[in-house]
C-alpha positions as semicolon CSV with decimal commas, in nm:
position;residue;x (nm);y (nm);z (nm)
1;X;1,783;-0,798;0,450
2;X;1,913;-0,771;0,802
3;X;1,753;-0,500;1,038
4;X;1,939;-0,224;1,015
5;X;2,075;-0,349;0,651
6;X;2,393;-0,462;0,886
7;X;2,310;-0,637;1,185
8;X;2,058;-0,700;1,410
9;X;1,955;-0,379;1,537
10;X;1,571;-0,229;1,393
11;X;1,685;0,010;1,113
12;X;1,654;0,425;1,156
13;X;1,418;0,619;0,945
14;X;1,698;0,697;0,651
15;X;1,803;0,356;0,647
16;X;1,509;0,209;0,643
17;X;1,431;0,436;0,361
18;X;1,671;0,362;0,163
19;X;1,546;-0,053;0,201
20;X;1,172;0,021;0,088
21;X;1,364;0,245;-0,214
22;X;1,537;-0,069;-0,273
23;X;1,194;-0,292;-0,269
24;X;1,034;-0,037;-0,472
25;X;1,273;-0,008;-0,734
26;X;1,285;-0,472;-0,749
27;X;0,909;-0,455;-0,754
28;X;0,900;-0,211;-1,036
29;X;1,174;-0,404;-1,262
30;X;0,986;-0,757;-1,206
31;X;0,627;-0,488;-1,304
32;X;0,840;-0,338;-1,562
33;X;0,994;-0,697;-1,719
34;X;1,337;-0,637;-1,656
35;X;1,366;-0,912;-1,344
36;X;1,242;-1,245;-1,313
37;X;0,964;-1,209;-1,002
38;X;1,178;-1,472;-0,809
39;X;1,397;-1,144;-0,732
40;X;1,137;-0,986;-0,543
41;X;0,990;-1,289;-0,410
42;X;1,332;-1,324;-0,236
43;X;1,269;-0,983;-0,029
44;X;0,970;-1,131;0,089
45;X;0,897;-1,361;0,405
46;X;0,919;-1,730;0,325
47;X;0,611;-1,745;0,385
48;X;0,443;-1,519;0,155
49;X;0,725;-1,548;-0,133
50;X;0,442;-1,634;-0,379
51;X;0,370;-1,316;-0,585
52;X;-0,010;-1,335;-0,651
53;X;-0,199;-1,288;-0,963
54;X;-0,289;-0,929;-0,991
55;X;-0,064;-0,795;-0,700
56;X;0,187;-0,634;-0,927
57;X;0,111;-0,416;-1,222
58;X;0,250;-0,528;-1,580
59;X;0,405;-0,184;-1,725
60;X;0,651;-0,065;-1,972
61;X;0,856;0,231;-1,954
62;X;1,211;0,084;-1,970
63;X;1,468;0,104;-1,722
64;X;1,375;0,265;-1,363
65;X;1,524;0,611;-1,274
66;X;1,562;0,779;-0,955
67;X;1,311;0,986;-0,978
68;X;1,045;0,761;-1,089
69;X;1,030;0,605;-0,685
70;X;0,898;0,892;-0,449
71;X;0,967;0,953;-0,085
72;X;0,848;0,674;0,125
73;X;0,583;0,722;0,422
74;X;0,725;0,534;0,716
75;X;0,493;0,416;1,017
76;X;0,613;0,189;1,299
77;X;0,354;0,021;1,473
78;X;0,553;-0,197;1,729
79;X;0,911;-0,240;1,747
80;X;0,913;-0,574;1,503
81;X;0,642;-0,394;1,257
82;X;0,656;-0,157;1,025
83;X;0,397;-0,030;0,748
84;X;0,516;0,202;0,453
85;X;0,386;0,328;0,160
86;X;0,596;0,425;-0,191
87;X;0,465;0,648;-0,456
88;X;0,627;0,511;-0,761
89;X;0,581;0,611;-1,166
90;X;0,390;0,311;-1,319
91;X;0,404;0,383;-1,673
92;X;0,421;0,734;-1,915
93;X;0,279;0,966;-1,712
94;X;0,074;0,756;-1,464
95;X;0,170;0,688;-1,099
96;X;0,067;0,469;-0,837
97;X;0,141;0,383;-0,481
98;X;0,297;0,021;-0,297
99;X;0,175;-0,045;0,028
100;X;0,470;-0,270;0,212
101;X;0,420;-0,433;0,550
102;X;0,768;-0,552;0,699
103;X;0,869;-0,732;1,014
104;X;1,164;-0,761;1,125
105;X;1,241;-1,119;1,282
106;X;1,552;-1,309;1,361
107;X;1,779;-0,977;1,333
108;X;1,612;-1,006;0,916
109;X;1,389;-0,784;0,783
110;X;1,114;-0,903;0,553
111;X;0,856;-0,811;0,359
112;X;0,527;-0,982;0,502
113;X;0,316;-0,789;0,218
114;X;0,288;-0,598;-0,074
115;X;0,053;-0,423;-0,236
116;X;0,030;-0,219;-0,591
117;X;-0,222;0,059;-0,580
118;X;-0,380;0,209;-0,872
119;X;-0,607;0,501;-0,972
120;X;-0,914;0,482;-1,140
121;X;-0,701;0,553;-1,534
122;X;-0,489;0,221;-1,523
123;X;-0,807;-0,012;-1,406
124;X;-1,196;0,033;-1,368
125;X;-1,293;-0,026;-0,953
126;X;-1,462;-0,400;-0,891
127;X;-1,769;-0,334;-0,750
128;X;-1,780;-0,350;-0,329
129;X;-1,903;-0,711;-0,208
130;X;-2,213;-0,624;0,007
131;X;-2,169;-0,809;0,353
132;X;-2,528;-0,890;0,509
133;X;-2,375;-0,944;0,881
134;X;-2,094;-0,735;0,938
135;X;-1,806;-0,899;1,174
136;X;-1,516;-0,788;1,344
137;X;-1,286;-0,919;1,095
138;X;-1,494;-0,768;0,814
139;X;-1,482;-0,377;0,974
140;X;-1,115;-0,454;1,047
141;X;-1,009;-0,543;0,722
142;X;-1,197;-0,221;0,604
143;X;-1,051;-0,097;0,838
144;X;-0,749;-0,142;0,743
145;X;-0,737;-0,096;0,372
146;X;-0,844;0,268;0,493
147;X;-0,548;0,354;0,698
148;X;-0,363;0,148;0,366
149;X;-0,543;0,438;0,145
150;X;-0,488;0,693;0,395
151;X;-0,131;0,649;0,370
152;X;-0,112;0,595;0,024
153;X;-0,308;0,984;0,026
154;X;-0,017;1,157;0,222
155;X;0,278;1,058;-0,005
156;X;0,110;1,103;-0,280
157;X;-0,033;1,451;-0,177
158;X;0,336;1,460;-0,041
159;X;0,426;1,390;-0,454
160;X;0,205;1,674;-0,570
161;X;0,343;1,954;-0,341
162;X;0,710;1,904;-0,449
163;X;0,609;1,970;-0,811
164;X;0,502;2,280;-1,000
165;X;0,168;2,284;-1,186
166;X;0,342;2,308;-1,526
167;X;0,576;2,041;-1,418
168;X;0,523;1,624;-1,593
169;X;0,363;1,466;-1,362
170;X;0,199;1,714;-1,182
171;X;-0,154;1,618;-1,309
172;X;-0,120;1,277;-1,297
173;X;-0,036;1,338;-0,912
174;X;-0,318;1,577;-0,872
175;X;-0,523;1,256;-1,009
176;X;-0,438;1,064;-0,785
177;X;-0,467;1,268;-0,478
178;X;-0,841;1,321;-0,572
179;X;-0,848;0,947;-0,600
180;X;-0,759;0,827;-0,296
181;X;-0,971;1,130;-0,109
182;X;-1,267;0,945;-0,324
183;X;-1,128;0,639;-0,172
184;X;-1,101;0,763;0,164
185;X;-1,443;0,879;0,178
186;X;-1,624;0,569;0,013
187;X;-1,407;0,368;0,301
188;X;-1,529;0,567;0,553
189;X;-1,878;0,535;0,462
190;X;-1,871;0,157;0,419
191;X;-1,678;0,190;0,755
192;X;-2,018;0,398;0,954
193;X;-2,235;0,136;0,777
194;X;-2,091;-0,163;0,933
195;X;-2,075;-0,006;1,218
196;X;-2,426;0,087;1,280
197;X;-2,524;-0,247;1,125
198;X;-2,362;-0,400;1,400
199;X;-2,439;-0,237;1,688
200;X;-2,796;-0,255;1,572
201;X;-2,763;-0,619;1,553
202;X;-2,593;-0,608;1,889
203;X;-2,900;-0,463;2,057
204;X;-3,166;-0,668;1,844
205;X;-3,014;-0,972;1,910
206;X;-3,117;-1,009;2,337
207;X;-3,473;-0,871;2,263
208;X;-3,492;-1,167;2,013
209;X;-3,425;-1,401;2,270
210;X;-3,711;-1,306;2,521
């Protein structure tokens, strides 16, 4: 993909749009069966092209309609970088998010990461790894599977206001709104735990050394 889908130039908001629609739609096919997962290992940055165990979803539900890829939620963080999130439908009645981080590089966007997001009805949580010392890498990478969460919260809350209670789907999103709020707050709480961890092992640390 070049950056604007054309040339060289960093894509606007519709066009870029219409490129994570495009990813979306490949990533649910290769989830779905219908494409070999070299398709949407070709999207990807060469070096991340390997799709991982466990990173996609394995779903039926036949070919993918328009309507089964939701609006994405666009967030430029520098000129070259760009995180999204897609609510798409998984399977029946059941949807789930794709977190996409894309950098654009060479005039060529790529996708640097990808990410399927579930709710608590397609898998049961693993159990949080305890971390005795915090570090900086550790509340960062909480860190940022919040703000991952967080934006996988708007579209879907996004999802559930564009339909009507007694529309399909419509409970399904509700679901999942209330799931990533869980998410968000058991984030935030790991998040103030690490954090007072550390600063208490910040100040411990040069008494321990008289």
């Amino acid at each position: 993909m070049t950056a604007d889908g054309t040339g060289s130039r960093m894509p606007t908001d519709e066009q870029l749009a219409d490129i994570l629609r495009f990813v979306a739609r490949t990533c649910l096919e290769v989830e779905r069966g219908l494409r070999p997962p070299v398709h949407l290992a070709s999207l990807m940055d060469p070096t991340q092209r390997s799709i991982q165990p466990g990173q996609l979803g394995r779903f039926g539900g036949g070919p993918v309609q328009n309507d089964h890829i939701g609006r994405p939620q666009i967030s430029r963080l520098t000129d070259t970088h760009i995180v999204a999130t897609v609510v798409t439908r998984t399977e029946g009645d059941r949807w789930g998010a794709l977190t996409l981080k894309l950098r654009a590089h060479g005039g060529r966007l790529r996708v640097v990461d990808l990410q399927r997001l579930l709710a608590v009805a397609h898998y049961r949580t693993p159990p949080t790894t305890r971390v005795a010392v915090p570090s900086d890498n550790t509340i960062q990478h909480i860190a940022e599977a919040r703000r991952m969460v967080a934006a996988a919260h708007e579209a879907t809350a996004q999802r559930l206001a564009e339909l009507t209670p007694d529309a399909p789907g419509y409970r399904a999103a509700r679901d999942l709104v209330r799931h990533w709020q869980r998410k968000l707050g058991e984030l935030d709480r790991q998040l103030v735990g690490l954090k007072t961890r550390q600063q208490t092992r910040d100040h411990a640390e040069p008494v321990l050394r008289r």
